[in-house]
PDB file of N, CA, C and O in Angstrom:
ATOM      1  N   UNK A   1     109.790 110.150 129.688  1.00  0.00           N
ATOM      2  CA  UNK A   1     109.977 110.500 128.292  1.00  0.00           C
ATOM      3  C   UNK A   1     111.464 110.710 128.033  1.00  0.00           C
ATOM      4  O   UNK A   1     112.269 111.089 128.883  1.00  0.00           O
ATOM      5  N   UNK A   2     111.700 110.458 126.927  1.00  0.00           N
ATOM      6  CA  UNK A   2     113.486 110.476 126.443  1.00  0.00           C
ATOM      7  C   UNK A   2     113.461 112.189 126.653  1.00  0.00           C
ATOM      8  O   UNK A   2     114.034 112.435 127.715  1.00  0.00           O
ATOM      9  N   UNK A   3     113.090 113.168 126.132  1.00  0.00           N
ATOM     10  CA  UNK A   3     113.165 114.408 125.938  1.00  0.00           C
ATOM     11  C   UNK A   3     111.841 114.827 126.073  1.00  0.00           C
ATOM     12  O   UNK A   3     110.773 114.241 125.898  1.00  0.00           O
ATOM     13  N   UNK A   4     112.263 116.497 126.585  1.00  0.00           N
ATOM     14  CA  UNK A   4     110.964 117.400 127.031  1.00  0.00           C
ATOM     15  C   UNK A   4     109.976 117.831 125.640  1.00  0.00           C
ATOM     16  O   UNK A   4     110.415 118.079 124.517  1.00  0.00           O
ATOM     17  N   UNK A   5     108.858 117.839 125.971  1.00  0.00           N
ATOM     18  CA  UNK A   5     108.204 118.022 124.762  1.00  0.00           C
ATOM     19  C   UNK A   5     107.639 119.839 125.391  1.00  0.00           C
ATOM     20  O   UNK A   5     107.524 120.015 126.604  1.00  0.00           O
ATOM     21  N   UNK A   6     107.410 120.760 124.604  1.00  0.00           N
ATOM     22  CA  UNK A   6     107.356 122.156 124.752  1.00  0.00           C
ATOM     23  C   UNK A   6     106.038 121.919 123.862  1.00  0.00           C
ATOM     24  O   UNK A   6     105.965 120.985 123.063  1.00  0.00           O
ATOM     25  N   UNK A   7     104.837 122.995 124.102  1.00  0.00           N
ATOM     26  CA  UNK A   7     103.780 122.892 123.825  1.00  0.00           C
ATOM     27  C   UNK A   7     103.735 124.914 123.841  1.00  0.00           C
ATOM     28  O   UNK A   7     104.348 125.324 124.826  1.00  0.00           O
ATOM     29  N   UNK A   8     103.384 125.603 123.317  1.00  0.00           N
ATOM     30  CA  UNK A   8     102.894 126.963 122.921  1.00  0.00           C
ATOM     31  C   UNK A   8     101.654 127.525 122.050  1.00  0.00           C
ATOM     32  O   UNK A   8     101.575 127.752 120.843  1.00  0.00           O
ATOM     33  N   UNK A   9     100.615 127.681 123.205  1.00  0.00           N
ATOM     34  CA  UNK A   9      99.400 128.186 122.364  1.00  0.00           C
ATOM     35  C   UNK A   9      99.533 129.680 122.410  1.00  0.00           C
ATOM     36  O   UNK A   9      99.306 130.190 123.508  1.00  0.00           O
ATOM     37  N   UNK A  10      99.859 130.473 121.420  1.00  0.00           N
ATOM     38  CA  UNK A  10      99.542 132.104 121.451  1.00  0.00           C
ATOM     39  C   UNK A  10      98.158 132.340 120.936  1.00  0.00           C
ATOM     40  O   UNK A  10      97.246 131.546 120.706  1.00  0.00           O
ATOM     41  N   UNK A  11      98.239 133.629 120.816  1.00  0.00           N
ATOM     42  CA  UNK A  11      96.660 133.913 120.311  1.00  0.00           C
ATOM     43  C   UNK A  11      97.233 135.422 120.614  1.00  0.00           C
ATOM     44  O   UNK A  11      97.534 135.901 121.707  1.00  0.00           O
ATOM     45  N   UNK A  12      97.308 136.186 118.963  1.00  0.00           N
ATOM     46  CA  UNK A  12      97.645 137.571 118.689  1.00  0.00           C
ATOM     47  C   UNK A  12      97.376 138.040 117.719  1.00  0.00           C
ATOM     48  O   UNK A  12      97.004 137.184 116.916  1.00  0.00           O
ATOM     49  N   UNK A  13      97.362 139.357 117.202  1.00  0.00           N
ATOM     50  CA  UNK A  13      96.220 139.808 115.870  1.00  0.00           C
ATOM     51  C   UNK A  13      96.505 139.139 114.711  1.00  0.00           C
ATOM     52  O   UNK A  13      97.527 138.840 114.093  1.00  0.00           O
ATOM     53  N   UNK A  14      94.560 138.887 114.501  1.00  0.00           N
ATOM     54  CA  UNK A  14      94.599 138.244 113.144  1.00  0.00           C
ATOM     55  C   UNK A  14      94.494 136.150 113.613  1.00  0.00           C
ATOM     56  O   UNK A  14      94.022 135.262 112.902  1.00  0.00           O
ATOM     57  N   UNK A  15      95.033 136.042 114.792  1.00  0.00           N
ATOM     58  CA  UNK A  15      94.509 134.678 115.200  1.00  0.00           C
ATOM     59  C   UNK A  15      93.748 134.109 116.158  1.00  0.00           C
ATOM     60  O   UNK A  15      94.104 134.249 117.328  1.00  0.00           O
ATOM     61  N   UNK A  16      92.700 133.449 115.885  1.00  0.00           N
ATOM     62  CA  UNK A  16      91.733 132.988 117.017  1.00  0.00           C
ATOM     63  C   UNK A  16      91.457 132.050 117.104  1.00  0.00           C
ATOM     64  O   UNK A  16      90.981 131.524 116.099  1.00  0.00           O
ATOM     65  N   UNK A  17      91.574 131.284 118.300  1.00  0.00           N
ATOM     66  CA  UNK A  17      91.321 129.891 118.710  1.00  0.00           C
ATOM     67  C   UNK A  17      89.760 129.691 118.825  1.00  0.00           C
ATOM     68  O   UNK A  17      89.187 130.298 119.729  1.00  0.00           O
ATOM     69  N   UNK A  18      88.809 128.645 117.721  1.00  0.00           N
ATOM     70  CA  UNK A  18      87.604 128.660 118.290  1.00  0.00           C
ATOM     71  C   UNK A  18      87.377 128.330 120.175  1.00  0.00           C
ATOM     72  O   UNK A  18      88.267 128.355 121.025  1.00  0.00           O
ATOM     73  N   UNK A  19      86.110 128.082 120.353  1.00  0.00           N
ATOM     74  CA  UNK A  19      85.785 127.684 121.745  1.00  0.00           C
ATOM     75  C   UNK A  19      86.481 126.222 121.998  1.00  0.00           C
ATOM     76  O   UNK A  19      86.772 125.884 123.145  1.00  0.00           O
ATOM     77  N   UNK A  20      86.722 125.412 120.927  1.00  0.00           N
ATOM     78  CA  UNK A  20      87.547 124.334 121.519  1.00  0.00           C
ATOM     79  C   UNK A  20      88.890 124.133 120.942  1.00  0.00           C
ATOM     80  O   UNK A  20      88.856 123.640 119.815  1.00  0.00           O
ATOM     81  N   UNK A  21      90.064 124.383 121.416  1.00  0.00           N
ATOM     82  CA  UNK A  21      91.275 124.205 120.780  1.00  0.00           C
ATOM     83  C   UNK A  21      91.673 122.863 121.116  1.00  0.00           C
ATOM     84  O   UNK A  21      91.787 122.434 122.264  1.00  0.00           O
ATOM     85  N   UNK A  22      91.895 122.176 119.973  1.00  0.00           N
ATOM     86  CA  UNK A  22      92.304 120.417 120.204  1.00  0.00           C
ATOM     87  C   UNK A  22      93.745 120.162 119.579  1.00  0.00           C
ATOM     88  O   UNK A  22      94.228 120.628 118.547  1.00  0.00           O
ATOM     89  N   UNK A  23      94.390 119.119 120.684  1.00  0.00           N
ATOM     90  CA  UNK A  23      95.649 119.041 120.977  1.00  0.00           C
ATOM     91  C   UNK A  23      96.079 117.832 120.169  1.00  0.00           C
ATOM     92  O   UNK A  23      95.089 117.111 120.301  1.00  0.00           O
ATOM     93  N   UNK A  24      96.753 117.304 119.576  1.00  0.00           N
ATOM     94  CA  UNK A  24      96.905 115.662 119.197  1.00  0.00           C
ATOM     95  C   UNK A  24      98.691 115.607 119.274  1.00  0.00           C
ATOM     96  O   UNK A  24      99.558 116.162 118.598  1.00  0.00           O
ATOM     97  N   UNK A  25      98.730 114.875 120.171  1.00  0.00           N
ATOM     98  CA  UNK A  25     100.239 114.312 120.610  1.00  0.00           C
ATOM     99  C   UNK A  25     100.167 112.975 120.142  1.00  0.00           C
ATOM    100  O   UNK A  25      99.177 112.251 120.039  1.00  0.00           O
ATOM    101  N   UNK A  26     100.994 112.818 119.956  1.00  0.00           N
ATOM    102  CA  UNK A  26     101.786 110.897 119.339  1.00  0.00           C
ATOM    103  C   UNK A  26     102.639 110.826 120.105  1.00  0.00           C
ATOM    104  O   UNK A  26     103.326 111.753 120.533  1.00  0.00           O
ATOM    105  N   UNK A  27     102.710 109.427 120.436  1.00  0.00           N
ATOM    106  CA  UNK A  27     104.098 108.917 121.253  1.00  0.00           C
ATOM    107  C   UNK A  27     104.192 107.407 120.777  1.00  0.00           C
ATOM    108  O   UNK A  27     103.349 106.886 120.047  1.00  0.00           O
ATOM    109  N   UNK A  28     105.208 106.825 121.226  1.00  0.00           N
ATOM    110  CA  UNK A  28     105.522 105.105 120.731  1.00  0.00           C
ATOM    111  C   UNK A  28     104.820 104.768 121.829  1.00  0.00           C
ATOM    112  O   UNK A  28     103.764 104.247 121.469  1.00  0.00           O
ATOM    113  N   UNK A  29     104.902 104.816 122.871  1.00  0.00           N
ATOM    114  CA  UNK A  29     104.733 104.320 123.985  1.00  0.00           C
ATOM    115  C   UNK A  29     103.730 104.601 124.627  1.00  0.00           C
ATOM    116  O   UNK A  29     103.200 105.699 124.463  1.00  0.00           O
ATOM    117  N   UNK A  30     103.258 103.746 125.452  1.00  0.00           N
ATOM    118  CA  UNK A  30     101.551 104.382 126.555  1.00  0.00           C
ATOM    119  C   UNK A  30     102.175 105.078 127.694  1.00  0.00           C
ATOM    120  O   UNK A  30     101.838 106.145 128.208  1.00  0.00           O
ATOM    121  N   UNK A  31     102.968 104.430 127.943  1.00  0.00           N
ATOM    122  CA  UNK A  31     103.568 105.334 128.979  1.00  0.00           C
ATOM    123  C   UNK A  31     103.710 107.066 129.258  1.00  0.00           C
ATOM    124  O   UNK A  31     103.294 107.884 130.079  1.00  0.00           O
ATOM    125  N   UNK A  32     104.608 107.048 127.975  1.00  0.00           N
ATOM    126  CA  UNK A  32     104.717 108.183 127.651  1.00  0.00           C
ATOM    127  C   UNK A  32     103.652 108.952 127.463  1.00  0.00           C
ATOM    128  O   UNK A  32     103.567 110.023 128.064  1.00  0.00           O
ATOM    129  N   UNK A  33     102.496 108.448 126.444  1.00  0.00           N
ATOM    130  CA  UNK A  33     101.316 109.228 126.217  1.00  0.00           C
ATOM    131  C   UNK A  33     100.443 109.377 127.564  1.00  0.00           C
ATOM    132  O   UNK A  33      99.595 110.268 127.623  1.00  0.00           O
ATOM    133  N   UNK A  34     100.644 108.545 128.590  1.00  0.00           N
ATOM    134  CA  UNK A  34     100.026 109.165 129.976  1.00  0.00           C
ATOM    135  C   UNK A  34     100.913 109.710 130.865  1.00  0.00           C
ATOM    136  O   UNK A  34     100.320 110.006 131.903  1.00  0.00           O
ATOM    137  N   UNK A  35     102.197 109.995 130.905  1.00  0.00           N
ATOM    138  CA  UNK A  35     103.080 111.004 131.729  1.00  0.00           C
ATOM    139  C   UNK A  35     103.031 112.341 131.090  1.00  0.00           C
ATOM    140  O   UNK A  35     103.320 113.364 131.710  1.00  0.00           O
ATOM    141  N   UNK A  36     102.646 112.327 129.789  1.00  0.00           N
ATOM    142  CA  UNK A  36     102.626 113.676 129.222  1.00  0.00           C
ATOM    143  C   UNK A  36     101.457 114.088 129.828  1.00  0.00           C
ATOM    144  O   UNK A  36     101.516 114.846 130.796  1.00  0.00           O
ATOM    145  N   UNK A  37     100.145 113.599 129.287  1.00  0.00           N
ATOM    146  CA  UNK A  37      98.725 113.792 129.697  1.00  0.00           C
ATOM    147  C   UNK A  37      98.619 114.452 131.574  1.00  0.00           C
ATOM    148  O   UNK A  37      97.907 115.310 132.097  1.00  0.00           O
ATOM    149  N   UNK A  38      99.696 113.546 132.107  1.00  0.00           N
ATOM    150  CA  UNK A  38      99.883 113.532 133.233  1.00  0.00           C
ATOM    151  C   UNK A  38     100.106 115.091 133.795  1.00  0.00           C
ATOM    152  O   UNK A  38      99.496 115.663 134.698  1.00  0.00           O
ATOM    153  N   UNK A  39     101.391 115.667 132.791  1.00  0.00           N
ATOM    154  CA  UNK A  39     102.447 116.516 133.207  1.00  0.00           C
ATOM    155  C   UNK A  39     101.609 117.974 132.849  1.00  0.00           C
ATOM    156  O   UNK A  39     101.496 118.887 133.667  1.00  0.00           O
ATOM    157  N   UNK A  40     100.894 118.009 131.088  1.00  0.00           N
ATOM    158  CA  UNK A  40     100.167 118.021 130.519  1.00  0.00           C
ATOM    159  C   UNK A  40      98.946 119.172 131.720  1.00  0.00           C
ATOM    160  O   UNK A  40      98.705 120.373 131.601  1.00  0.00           O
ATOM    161  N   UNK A  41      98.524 118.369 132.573  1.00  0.00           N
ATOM    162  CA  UNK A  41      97.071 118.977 133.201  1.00  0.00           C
ATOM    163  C   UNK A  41      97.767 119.472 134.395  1.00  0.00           C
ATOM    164  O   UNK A  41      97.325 120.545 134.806  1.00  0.00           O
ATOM    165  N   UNK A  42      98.675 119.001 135.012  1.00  0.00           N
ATOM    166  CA  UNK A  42      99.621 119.711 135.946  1.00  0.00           C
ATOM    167  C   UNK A  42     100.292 121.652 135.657  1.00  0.00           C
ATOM    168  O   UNK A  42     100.566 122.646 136.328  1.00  0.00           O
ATOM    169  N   UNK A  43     100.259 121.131 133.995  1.00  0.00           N
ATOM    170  CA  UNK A  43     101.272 122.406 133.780  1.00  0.00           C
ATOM    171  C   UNK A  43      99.809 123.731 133.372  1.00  0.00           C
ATOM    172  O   UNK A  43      99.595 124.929 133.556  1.00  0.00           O
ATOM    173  N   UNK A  44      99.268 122.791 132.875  1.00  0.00           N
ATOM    174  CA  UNK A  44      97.535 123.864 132.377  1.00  0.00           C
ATOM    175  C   UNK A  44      97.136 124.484 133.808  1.00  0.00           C
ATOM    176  O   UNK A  44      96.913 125.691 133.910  1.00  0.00           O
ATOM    177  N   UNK A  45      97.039 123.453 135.110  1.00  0.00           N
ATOM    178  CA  UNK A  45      96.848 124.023 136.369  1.00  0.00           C
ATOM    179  C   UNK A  45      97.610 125.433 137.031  1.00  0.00           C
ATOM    180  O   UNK A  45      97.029 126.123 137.868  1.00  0.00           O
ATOM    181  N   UNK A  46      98.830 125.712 136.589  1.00  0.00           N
ATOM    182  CA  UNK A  46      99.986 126.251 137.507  1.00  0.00           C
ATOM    183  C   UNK A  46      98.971 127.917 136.266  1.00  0.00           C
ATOM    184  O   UNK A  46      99.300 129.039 136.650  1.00  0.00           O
ATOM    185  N   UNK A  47      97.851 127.888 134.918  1.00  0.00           N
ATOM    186  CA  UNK A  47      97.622 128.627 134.742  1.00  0.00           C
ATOM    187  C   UNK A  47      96.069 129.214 134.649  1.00  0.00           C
ATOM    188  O   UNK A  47      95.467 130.069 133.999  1.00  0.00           O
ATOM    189  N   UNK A  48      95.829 128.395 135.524  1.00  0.00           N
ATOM    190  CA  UNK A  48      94.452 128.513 135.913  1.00  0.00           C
ATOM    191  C   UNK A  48      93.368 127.737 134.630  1.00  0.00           C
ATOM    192  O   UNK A  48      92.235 128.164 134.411  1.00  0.00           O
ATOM    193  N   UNK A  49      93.868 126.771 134.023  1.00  0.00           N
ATOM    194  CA  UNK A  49      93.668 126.297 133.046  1.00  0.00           C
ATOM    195  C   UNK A  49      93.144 124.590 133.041  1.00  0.00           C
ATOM    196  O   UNK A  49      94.169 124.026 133.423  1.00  0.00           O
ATOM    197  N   UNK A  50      92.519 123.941 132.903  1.00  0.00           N
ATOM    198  CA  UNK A  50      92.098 122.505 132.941  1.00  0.00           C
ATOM    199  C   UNK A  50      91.993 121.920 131.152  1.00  0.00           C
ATOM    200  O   UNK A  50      91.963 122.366 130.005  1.00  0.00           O
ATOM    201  N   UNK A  51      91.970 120.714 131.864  1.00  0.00           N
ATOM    202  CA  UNK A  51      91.690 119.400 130.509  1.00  0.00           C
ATOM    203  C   UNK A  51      90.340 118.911 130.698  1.00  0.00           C
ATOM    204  O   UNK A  51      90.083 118.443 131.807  1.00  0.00           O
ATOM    205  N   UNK A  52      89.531 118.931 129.916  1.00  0.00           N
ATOM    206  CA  UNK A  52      88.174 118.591 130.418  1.00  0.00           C
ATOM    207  C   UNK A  52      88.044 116.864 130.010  1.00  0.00           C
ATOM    208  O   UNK A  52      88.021 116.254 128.941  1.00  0.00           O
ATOM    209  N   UNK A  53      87.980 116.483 131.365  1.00  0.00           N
ATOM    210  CA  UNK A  53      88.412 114.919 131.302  1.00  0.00           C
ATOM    211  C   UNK A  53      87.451 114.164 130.016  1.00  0.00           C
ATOM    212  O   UNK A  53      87.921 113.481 129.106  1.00  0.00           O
ATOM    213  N   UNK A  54      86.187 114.453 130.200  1.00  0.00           N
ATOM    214  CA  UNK A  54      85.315 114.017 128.968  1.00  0.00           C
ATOM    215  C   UNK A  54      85.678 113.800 127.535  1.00  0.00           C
ATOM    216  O   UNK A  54      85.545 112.810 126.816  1.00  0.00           O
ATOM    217  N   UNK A  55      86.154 114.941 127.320  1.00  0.00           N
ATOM    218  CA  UNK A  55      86.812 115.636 126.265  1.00  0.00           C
ATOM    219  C   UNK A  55      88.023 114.779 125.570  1.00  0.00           C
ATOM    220  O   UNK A  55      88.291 114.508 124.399  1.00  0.00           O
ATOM    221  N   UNK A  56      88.515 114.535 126.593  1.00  0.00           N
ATOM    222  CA  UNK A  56      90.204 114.182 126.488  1.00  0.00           C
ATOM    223  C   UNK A  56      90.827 112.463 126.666  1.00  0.00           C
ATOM    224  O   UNK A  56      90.615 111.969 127.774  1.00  0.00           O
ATOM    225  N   UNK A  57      91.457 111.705 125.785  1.00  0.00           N
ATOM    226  CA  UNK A  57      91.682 110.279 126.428  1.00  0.00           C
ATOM    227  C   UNK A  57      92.624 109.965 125.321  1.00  0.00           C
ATOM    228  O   UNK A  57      92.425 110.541 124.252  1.00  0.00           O
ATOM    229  N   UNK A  58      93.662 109.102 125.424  1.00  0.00           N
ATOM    230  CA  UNK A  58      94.752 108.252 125.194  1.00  0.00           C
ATOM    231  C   UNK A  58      93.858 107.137 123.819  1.00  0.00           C
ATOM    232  O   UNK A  58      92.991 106.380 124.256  1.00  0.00           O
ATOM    233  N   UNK A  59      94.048 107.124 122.733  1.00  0.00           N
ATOM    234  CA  UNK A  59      93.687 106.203 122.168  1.00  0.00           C
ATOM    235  C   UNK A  59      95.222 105.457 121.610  1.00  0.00           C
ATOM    236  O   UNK A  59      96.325 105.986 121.746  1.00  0.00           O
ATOM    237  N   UNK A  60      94.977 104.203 121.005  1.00  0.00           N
ATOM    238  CA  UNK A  60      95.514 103.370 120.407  1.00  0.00           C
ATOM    239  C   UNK A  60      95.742 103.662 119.099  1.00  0.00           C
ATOM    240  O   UNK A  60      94.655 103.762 118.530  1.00  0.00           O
ATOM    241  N   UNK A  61      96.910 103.895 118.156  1.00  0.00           N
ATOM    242  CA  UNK A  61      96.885 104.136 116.533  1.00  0.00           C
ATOM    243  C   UNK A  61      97.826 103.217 116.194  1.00  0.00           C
ATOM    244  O   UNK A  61      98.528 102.568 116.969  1.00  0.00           O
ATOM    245  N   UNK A  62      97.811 103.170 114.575  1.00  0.00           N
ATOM    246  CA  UNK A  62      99.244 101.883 114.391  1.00  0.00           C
ATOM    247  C   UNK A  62      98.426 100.809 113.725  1.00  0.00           C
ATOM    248  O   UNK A  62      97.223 100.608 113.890  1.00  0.00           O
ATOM    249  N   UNK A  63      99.249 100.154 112.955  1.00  0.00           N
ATOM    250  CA  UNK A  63      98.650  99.291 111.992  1.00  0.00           C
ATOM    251  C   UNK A  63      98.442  98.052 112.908  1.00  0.00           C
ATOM    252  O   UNK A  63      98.430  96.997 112.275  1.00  0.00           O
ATOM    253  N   UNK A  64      98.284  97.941 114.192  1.00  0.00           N
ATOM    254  CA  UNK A  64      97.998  96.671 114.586  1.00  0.00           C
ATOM    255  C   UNK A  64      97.015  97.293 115.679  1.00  0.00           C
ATOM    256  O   UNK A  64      96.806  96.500 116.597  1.00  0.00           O
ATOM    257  N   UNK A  65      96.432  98.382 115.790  1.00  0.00           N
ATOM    258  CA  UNK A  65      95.400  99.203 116.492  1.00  0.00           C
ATOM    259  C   UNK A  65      94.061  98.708 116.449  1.00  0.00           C
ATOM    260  O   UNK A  65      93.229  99.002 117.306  1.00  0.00           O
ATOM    261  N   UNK A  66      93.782  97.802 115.261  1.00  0.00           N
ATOM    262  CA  UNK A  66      92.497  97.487 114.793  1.00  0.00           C
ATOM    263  C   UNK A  66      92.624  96.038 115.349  1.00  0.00           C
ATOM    264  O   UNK A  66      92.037  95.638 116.354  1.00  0.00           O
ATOM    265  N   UNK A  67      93.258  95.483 114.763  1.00  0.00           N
ATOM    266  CA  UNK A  67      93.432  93.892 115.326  1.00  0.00           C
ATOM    267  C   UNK A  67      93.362  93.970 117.190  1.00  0.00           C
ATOM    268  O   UNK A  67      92.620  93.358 117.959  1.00  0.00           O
ATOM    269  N   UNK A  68      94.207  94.749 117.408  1.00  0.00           N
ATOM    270  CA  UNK A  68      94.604  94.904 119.138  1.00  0.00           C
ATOM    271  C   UNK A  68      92.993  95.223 119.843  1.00  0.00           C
ATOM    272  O   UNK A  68      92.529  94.557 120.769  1.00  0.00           O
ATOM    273  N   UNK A  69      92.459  96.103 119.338  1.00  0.00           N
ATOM    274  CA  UNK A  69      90.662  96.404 119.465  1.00  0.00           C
ATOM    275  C   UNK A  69      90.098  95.397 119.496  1.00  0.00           C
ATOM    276  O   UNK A  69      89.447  95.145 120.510  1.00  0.00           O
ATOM    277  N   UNK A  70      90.134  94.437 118.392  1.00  0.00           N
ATOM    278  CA  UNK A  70      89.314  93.525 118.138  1.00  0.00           C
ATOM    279  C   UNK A  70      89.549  92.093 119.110  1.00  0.00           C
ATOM    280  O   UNK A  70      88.672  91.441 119.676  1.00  0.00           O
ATOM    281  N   UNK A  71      90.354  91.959 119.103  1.00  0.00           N
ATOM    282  CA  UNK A  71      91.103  90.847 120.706  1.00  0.00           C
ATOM    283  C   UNK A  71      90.760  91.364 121.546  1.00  0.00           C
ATOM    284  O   UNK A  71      90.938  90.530 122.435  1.00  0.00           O
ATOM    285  N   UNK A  72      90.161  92.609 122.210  1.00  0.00           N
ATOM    286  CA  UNK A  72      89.929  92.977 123.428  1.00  0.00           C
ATOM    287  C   UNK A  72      88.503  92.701 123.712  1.00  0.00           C
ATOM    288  O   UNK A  72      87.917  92.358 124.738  1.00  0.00           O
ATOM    289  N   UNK A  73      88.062  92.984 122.332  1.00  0.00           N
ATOM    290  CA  UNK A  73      86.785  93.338 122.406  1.00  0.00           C
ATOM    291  C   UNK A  73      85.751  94.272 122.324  1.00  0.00           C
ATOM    292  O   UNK A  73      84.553  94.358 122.595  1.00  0.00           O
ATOM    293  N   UNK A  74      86.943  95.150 121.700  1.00  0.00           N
ATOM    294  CA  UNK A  74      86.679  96.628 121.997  1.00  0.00           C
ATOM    295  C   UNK A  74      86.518  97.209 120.646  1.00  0.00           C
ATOM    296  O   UNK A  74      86.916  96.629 119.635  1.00  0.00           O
ATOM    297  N   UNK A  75      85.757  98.697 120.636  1.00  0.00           N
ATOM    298  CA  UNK A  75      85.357  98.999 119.525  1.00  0.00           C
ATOM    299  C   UNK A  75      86.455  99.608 118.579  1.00  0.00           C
ATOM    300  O   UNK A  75      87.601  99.661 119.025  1.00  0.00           O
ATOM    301  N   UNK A  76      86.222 100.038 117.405  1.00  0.00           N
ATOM    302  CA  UNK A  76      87.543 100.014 116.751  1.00  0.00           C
ATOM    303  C   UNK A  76      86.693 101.560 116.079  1.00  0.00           C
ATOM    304  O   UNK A  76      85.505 101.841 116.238  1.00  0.00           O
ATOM    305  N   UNK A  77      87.969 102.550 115.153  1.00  0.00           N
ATOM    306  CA  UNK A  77      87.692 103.734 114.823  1.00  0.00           C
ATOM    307  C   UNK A  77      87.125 103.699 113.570  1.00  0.00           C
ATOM    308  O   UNK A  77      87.808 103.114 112.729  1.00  0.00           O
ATOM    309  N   UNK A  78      85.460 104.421 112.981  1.00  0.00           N
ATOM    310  CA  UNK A  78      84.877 104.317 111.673  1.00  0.00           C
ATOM    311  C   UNK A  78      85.849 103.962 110.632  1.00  0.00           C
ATOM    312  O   UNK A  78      86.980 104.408 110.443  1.00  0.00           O
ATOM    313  N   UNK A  79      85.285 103.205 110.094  1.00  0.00           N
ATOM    314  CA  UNK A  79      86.237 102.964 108.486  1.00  0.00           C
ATOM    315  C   UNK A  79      87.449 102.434 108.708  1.00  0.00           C
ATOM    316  O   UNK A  79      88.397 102.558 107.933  1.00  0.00           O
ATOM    317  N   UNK A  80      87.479 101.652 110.065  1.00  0.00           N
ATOM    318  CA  UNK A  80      88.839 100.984 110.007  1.00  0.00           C
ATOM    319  C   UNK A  80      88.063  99.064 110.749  1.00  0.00           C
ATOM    320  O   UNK A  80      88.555  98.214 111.490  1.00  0.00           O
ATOM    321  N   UNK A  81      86.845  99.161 110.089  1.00  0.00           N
ATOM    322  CA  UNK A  81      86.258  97.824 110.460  1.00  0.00           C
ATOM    323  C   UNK A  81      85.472  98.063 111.196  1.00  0.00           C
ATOM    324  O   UNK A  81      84.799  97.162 111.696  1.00  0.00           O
TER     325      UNK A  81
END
């Protein structure tokens, strides 16, 4: 990644995270979006903390996301065909 990306979940009076707190990162690059993911479950570990793999995955966005789906073969996101 060009630069460190910093991530801070608190939780202090008056705020509460339901049972699932969901994350959404953007990047240009796949790369990037799996070295973070990467770095990401490494850094959740060092706090006794996990990514629940099910849960969690790298999609494709971008105005050529639908076309790029559709050449693969692959399914594409509601209401975008």
């Amino acid at each position: 990644m060009s630069r460190e990306v910093h991530v801070r979940f608190c939780e202090s009076v008056g705020v509460r995270f339901s049972r699932a707190t969901r994350l959404v990162a953007c990047f240009q690059y796949k790369q990037e979006a799996q070295r973070f993911r990467e770095e990401l479950v490494e850094r959740l570990g060092k706090f006794g903390l996990e990514v629940e793999p099910t849960k969690t995955k790298v999609m494709e966005f971008g105005r050529f996301a639908v076309e790029n789906a559709r050449k693969r073969g692959g399914r594409t996101a509601k209401g975008f065909g």
